[in-house]
C-alpha positions as CSV (number, residue, x, y, z in Angstrom):
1,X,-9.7,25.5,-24.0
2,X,-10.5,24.3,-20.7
3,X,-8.5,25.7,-17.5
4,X,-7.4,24.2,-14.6
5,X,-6.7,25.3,-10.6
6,X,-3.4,26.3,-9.9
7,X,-1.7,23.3,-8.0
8,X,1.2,21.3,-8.0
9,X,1.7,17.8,-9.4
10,X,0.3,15.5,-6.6
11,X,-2.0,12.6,-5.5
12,X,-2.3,13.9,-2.4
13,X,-6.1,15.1,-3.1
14,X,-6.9,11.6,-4.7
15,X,-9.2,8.9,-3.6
16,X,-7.2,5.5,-3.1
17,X,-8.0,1.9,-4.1
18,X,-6.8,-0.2,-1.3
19,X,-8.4,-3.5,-0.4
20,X,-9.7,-4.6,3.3
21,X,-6.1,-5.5,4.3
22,X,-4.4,-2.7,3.2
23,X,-3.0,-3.1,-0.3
24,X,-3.4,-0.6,-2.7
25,X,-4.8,-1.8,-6.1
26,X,-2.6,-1.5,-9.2
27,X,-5.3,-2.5,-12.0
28,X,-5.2,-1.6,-15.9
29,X,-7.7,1.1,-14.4
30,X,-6.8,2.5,-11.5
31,X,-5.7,6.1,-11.5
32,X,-2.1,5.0,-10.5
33,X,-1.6,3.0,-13.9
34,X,-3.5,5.6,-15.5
35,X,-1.2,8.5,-14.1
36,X,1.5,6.1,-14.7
37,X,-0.2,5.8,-18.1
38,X,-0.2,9.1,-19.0
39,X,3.3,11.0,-17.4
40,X,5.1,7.9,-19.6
41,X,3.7,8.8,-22.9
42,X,3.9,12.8,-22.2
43,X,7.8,12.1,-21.4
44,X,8.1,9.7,-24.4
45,X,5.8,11.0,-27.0
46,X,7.8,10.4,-30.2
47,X,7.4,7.0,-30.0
48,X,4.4,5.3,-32.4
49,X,1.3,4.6,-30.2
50,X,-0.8,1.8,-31.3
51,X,-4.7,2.0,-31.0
52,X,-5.1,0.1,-27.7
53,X,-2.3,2.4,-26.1
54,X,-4.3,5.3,-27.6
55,X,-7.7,4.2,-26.4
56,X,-5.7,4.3,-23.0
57,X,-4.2,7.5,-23.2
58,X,-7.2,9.0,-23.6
59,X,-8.8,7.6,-21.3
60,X,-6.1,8.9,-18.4
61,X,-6.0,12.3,-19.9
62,X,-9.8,12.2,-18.9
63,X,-9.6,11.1,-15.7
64,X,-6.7,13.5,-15.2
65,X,-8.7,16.1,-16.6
66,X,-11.3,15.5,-13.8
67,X,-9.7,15.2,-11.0
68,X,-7.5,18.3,-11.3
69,X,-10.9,20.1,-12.0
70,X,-10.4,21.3,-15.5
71,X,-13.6,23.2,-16.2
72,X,-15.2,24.5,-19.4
73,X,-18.2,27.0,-20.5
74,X,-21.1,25.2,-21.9
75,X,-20.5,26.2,-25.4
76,X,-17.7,23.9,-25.5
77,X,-19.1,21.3,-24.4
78,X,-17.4,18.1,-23.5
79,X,-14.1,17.5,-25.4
80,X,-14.2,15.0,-28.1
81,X,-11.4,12.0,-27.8
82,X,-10.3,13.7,-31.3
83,X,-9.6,17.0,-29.4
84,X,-7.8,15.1,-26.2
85,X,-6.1,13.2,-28.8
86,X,-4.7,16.7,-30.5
87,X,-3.9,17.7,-26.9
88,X,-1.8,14.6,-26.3
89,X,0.1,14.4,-29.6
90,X,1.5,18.5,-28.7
91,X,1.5,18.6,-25.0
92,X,3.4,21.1,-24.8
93,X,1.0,23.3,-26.7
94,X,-2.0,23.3,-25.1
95,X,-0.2,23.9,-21.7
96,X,-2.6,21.4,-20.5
97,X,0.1,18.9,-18.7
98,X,3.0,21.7,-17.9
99,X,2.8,20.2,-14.6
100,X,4.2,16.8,-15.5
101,X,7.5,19.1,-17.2
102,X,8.0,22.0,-14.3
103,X,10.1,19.2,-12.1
104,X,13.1,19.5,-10.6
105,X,14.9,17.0,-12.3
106,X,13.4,16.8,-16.2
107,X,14.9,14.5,-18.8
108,X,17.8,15.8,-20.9
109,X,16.7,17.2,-24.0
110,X,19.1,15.5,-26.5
111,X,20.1,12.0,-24.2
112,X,22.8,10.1,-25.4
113,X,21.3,6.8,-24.2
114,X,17.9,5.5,-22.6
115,X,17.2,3.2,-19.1
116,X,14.6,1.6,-17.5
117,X,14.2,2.6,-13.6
118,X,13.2,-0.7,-11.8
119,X,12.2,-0.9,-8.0
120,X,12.3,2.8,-8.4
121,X,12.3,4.1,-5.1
122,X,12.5,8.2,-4.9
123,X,14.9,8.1,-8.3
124,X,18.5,7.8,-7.0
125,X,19.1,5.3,-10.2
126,X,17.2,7.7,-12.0
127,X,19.1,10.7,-11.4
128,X,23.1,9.3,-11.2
129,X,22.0,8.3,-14.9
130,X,20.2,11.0,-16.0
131,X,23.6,13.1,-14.6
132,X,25.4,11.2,-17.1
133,X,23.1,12.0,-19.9
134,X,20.8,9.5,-20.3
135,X,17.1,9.1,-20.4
136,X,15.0,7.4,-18.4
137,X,12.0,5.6,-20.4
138,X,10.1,3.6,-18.1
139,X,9.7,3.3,-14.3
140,X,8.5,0.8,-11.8
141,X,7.9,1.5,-7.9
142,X,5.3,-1.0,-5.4
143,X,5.2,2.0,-2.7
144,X,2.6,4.8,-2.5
145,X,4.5,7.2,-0.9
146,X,7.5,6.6,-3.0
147,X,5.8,6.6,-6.6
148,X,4.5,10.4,-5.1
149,X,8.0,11.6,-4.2
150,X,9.0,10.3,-7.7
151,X,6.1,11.6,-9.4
152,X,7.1,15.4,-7.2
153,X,10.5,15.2,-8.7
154,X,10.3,13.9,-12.1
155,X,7.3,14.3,-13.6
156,X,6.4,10.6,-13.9
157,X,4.6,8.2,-12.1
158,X,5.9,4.8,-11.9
159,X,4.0,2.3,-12.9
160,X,3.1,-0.7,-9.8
161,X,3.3,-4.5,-9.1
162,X,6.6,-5.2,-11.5
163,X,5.6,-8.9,-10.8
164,X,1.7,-8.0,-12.6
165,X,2.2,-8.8,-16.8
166,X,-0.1,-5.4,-17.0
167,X,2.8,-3.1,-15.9
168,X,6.1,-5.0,-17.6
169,X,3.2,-4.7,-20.7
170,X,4.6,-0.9,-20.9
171,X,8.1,-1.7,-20.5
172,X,9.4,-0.1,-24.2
173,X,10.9,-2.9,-26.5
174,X,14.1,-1.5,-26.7
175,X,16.1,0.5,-24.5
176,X,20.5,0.9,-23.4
177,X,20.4,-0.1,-19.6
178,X,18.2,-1.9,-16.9
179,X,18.8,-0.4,-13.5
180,X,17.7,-1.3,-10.0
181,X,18.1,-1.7,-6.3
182,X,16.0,-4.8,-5.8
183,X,14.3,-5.3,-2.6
184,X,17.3,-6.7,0.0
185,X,15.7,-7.4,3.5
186,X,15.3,-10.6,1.9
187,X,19.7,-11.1,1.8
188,X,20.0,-8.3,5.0
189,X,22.3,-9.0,7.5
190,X,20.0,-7.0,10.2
191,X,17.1,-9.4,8.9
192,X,15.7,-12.7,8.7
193,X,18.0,-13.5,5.8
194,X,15.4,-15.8,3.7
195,X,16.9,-15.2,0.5
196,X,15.0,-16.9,-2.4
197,X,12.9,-18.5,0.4
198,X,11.5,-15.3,0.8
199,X,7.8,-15.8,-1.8
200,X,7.6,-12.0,-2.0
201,X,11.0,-10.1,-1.9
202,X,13.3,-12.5,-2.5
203,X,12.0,-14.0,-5.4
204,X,11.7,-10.4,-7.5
205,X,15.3,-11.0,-8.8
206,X,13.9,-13.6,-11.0
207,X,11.6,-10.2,-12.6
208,X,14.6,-8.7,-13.0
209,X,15.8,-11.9,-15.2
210,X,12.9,-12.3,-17.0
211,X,12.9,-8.5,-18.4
212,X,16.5,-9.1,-19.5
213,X,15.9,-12.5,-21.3
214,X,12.7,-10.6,-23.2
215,X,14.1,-6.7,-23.7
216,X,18.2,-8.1,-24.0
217,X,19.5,-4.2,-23.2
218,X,22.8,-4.0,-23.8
219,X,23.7,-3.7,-20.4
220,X,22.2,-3.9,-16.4
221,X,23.4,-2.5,-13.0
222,X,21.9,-3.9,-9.9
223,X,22.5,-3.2,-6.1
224,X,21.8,-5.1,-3.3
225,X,23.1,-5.0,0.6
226,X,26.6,-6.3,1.1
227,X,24.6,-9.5,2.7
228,X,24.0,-11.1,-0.4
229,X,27.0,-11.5,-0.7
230,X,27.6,-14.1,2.0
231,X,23.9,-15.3,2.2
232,X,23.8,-19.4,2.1
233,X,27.4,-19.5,2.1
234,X,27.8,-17.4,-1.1
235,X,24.7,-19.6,-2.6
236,X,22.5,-17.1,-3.4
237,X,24.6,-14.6,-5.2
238,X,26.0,-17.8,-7.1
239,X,22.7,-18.6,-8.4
240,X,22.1,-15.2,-9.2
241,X,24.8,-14.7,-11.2
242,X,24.3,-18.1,-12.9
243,X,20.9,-16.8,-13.9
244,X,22.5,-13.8,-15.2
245,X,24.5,-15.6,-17.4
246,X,21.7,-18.1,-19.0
247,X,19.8,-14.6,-19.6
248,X,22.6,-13.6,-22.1
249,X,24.9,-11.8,-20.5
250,X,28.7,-11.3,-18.9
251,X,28.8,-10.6,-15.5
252,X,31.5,-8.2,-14.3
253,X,32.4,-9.9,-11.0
254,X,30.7,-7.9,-8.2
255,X,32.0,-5.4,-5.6
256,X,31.4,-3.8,-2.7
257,X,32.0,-0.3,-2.6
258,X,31.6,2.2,0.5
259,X,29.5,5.5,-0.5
260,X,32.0,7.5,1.8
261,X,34.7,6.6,-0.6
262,X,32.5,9.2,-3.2
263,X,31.3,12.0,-1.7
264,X,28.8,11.5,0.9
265,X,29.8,11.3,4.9
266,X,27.8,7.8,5.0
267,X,29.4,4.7,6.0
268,X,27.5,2.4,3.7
269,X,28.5,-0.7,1.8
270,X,26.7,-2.0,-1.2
271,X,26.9,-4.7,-3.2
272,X,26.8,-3.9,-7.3
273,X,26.5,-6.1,-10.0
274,X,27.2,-5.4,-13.5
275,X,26.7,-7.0,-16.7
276,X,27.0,-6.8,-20.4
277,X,24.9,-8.8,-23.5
278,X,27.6,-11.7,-24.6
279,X,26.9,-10.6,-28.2
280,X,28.5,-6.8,-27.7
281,X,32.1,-8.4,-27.0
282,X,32.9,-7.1,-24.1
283,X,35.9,-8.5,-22.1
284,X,34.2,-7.7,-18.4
285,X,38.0,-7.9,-17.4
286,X,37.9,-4.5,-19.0
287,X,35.8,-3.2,-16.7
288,X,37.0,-1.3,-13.3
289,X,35.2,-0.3,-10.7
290,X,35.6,3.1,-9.9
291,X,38.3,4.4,-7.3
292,X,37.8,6.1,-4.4
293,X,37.0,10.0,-5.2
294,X,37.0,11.2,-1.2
295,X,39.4,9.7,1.3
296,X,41.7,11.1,4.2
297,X,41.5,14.5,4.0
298,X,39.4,14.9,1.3
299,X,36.5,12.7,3.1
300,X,33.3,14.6,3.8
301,X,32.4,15.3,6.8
302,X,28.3,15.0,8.6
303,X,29.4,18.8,9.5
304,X,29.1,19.4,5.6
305,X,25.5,18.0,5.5
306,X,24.1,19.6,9.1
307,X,21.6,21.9,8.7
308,X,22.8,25.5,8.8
309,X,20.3,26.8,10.9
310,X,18.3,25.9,14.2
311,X,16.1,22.9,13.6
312,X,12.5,22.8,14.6
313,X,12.5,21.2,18.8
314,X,10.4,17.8,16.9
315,X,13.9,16.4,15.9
316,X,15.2,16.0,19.5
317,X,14.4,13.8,22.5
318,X,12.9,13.8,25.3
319,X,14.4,13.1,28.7
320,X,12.2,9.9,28.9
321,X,13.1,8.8,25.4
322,X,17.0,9.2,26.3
323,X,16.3,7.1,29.5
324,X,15.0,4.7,27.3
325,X,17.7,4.0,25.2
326,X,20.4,4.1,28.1
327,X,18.5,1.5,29.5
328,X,18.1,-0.3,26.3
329,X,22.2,-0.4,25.5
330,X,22.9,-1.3,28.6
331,X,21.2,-4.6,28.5
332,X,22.7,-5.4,25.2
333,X,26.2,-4.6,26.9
334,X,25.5,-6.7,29.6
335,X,24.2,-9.6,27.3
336,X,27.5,-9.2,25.2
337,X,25.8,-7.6,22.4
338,X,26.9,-4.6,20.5
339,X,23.3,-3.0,20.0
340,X,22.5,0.5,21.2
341,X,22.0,4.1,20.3
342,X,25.2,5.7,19.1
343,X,26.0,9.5,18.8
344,X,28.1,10.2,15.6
345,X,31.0,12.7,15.6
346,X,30.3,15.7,13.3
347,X,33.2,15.8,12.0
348,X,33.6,12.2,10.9
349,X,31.0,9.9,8.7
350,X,27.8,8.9,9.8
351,X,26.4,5.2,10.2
352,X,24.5,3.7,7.7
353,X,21.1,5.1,7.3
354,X,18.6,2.5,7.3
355,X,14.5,1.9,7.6
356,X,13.1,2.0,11.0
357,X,14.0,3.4,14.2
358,X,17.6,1.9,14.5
359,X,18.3,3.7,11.4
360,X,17.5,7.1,13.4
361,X,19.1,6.1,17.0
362,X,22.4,4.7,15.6
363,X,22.7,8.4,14.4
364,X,21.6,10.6,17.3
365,X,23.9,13.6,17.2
366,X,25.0,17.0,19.7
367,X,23.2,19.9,18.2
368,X,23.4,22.8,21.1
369,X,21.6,25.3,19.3
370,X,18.2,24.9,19.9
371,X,17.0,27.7,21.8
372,X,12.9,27.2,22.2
373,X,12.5,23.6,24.3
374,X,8.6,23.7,24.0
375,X,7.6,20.6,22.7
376,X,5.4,20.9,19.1
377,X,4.6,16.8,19.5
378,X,3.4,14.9,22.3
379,X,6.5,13.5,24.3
380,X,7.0,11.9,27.7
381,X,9.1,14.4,30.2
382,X,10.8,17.1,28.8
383,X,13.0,17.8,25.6
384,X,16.7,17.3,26.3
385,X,18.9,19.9,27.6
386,X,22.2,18.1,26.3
387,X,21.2,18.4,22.7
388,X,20.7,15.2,21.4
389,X,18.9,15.0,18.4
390,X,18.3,13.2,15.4
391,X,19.3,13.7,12.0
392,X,16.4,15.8,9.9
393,X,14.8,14.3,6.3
394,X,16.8,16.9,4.7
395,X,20.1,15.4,6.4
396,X,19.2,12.0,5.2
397,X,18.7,13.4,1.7
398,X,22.3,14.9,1.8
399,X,23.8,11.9,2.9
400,X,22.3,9.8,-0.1
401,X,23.3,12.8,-2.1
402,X,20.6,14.0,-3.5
403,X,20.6,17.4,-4.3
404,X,18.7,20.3,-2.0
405,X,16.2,20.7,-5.1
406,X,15.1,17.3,-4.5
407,X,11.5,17.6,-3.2
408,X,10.7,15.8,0.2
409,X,6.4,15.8,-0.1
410,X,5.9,13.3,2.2
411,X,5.7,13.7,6.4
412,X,8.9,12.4,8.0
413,X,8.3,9.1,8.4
414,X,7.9,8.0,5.0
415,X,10.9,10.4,4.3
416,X,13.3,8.5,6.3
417,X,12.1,5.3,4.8
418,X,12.3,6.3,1.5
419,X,15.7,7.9,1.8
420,X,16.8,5.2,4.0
421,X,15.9,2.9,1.4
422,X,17.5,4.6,-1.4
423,X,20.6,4.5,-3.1
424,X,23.5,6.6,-2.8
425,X,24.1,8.5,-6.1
426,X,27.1,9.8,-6.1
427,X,29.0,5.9,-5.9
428,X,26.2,4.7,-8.7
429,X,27.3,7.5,-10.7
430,X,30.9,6.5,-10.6
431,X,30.0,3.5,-11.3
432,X,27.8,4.0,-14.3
433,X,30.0,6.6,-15.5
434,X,33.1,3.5,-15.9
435,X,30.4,1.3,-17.9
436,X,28.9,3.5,-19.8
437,X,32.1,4.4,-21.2
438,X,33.0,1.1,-22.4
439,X,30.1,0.7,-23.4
440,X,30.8,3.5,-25.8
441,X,27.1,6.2,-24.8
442,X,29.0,8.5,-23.3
């Protein structure tokens, strides 16, 4: 049997498809579907495979196979699609994919329902569920560098373009619970607020919908910004919620709840939307969000997230950079306008994280330890010697509460993004814990 390199489960070494203007390609044969391809059937594997699905699996098992620089003596010659085939159908066996199962966050063994994970992100659907027993059965992220965090963490690589027939294609026939963060700059209050006007992120909802009218699980749970809410005068979300109902389903009228309320020292507001199939008689009346876990006292602190120990000198400013953003408040305070750096207390909650650089400067921090100011990047001036820094990857991870096991692969900047584009598990957990639970899975 053939033997492979020691190394970890990553695209990293991979060539790319990505066309003259940057996009990468998600075709039927590019290696991202056929990774996708492949990690889905390992983690699903007692389901019945038809003969084009086959004829596909083989052929990512042999592209996997030669990338990752399997190699075998000449006496064995190549291996036959009957032999890749027997590999396939016992994984587990043949050792040849333990990769895709040595993760930090596997599948329960016996799950006591199934999801789909839609606008995937880095998993924070994925694991609240999977914390609650369930099994996740098909997954869908747009981004590179999120579908290799996800692949890092989980074992499975999402499949691409959810708006592309080729990927919903995969989506299984039957499964308990569609879950997803759909894009929101399109409804943000920090953006241009387009809303269904937006052609490319606005208008993904409506995949959303059309995977509910064709799959009818029992039950979704969606998250958006608390924008939507109040986009177009309260338009948006009413047509949203109409669609909702045409698709077949009762709609648990939608909140906005805090993430500081449930665990994590974040001050972040999201809207959730629930709903049930019309046919399972559910009174959505029944249904109550879940109460605050962590208030007064009992509220988390950013202390209780700060790294314990010196961070590297990259995470804090430079005199010039400091300067800059003095300047840059000052004028907003002058123009009546509340925009600016801010410097959190330690022992209170932090801002909400978001993408980009106001994410980072509205939650700059005093860290005095540092005790080596040579700078490891190129800065202007000279690093700070009042200790303002900001937040670490790590920081960001703890404050969507994901767990210190959860792998960060990625350099820094795609790690802010992807964590400030996540969701924060611990209130999704809450949450999903109160439906699943009338919807009798757990």
């Amino acid at each position: 049997m053939a033997k492979k390199n020691e190394t970890d489960l990553k695209l990293e070494a991979f060539p790319e498809e990505i066309t003259e203007d940057g996009t990468r390609i998600y075709g039927e044969t590019s290696y991202e579907n056929q990774m996708a391809v492949l990690s889905h059937y390992l983690h699903n594997n007692r389901e019945e495979v038809d003969e084009d699905k086959k004829e596909e699996i083989i052929l990512a098992i042999r592209e996997f196979l030669s990338r990752k620089q399997f190699r075998q003596s000449k006496e064995d010659g190549e291996l036959s699609d009957e032999q890749i085939w027997m590999a396939a159908e016992d994984a587990t066996q043949y050792d040849l994919f333990a990769d895709f199962f040595k993760v930090p966050f596997p599948a329960p063994e016996h799950p006591k329902f199934t999801f789909i994970d839609l606008f995937a992100g880095i998993g924070g659907f994925r694991i609240a569920f999977q914390n609650l027993g369930g099994k996740c059965v098909y997954s869908s992220e747009f981004d590179a560098k999120a579908q290799e965090s996800y692949l890092a963490n989980y074992g499975e690589m999402p499949f691409g373009d959810i708006t592309k027939e080729s990927t919903k294609k995969y989506i299984p026939q039957n499964f308990d619970i569609l879950c997803g963060g759909f894009p929101c700059q399109a409804f943000s209050l920090a953006g241009r607020r387009l809303g269904f006007k937006d052609e490319t992120r606005g208008t993904l909802f409506f995949e959303i919908e059309a995977i509910l009218r064709k799959h009818q699980p029992k039950a979704f749970f969606l998250e958006n910004v608390k924008g939507l809410a109040i986009h177009d005068k309260g338009r948006t979300l009413k047509t949203i919620l109409e669609h909702l109902d045409d698709a077949g389903y009762d709609v648990v009228p939608p909140q906005i709840l805090n993430a500081m309320d449930y665990g994590v020292p974040q001050h972040r507001e999201r809207i959730y939307i629930i709903g049930f199939r019309k046919d399972l008689g559910i009174n959505v009346e029944d249904f109550h969000y879940p109460e605050p876990t962590t208030t007064g006292e009992k509220r988390p602190k950013f202390r209780d997230v700060m790294e314990k120990e010196e961070v590297s000198v990259k995470y804090y400013l430079s005199t010039a950079y400091v300067e800059t953003l003095i300047r840059h408040k000052a004028r907003h305070e002058a123009a009546g306008h509340g925009f600016g750096y801010k410097i959190i207390d330690i022992d209170g909650v932090a801002n909400a994280i978001v993408v980009g650089g106001m994410g980072r400067e509205c939650n700059l921090l005093i860290d005095k330890r540092l005790t080596n100011f040579t700078p490891v990047t190129r800065i202007k001036g000279e690093v700070n010697r009042e200790g303002i820094r900001k937040m670490t990857p790590r920081e960001w991870a703890r404050l969507q509460g994901f767990p210190d096991t959860f792998k960060i692969v990625v350099a820094d900047a795609s790690a802010y993004k992807q964590f400030g584009n996540s969701v924060a598990i611990p209130a999704i957990q809450a949450t999903a814990e109160k439906e699943l639970q009338l919807l009798g899975l757990i």
